[in-house]
N, C-alpha and C positions, 0 to 999 in steps of 0.2 A: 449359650456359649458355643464357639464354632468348633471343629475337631481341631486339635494339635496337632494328632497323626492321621494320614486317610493312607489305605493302601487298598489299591483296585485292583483284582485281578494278576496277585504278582505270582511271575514265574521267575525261578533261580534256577539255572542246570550248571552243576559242572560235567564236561562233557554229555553224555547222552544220560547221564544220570539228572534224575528232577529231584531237588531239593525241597521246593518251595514250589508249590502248585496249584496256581488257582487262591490264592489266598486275599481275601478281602477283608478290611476292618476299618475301624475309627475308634479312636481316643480322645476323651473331650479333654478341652484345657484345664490345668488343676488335678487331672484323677489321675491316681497312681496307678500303675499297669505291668502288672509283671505275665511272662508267655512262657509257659510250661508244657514238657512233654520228653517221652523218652530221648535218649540217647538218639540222631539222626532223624530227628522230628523237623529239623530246618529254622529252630530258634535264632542259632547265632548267625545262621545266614539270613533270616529276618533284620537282625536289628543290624549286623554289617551292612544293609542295602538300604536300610533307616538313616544309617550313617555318613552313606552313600560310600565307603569303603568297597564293594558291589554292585554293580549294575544291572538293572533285572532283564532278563531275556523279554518278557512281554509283562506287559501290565505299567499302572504307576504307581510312584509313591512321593509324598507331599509330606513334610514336618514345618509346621507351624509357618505352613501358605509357600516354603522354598523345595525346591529339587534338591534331595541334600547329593547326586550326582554334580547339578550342573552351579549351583550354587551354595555349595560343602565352605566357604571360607565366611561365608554370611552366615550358616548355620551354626558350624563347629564351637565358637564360641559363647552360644544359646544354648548347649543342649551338655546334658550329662549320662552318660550310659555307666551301668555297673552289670557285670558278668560274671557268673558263678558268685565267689564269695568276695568282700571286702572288707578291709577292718581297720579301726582309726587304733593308733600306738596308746598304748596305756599311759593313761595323764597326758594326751597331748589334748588339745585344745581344740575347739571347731575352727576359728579363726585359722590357725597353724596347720591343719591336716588340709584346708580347701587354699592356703596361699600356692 
């Protein structure tokens, strides 16, 4: 099975500050992936640049073969991100919580 996520070498700065440095990974298609680590570890700014919500200063990143920068409206509707916590209403439905 080919990776669903590749990221090569990303760099994220805001300002002179580095968020995200150097960071390389793959995620195969099918496995669940959760990225863990303190407070200002560069998580959210990982999956925001996943999302292509971010643009990386240097490096790439690839979700399931697209840019999600330069090709975010082909992607956006493939993919689902959850952050920190989420939770379906008591007695609602799967069907009804994902409409």
């Amino acid at each position: 099975m080919s990776a669903a996520l590749e990221i090569n070498n990303l760099v994220v700065r805001y300002g002179t500050t580095e968020a995200v440095s150097g960071l390389s990974l793959d995620c195969e298609g099918g496995a669940v992936t959760a990225i863990v680590g303190p407070n200002g570890a560069g998580k959210t700014t990982t999956v925001e640049t996943c999302e292509g919500y971010r643009s990386p200063h240097s490096g790439t990143v690839s979700v399931l073969g697209l840019d999600p920068v330069k090709q975010a409206t082909q992607l956006h509707p493939r993919i689902g991100v959850m952050l920190q916590s989420g939770g379906v209403p008591s007695g609602a439905k799967a069907a009804e919580t994902l409409a």
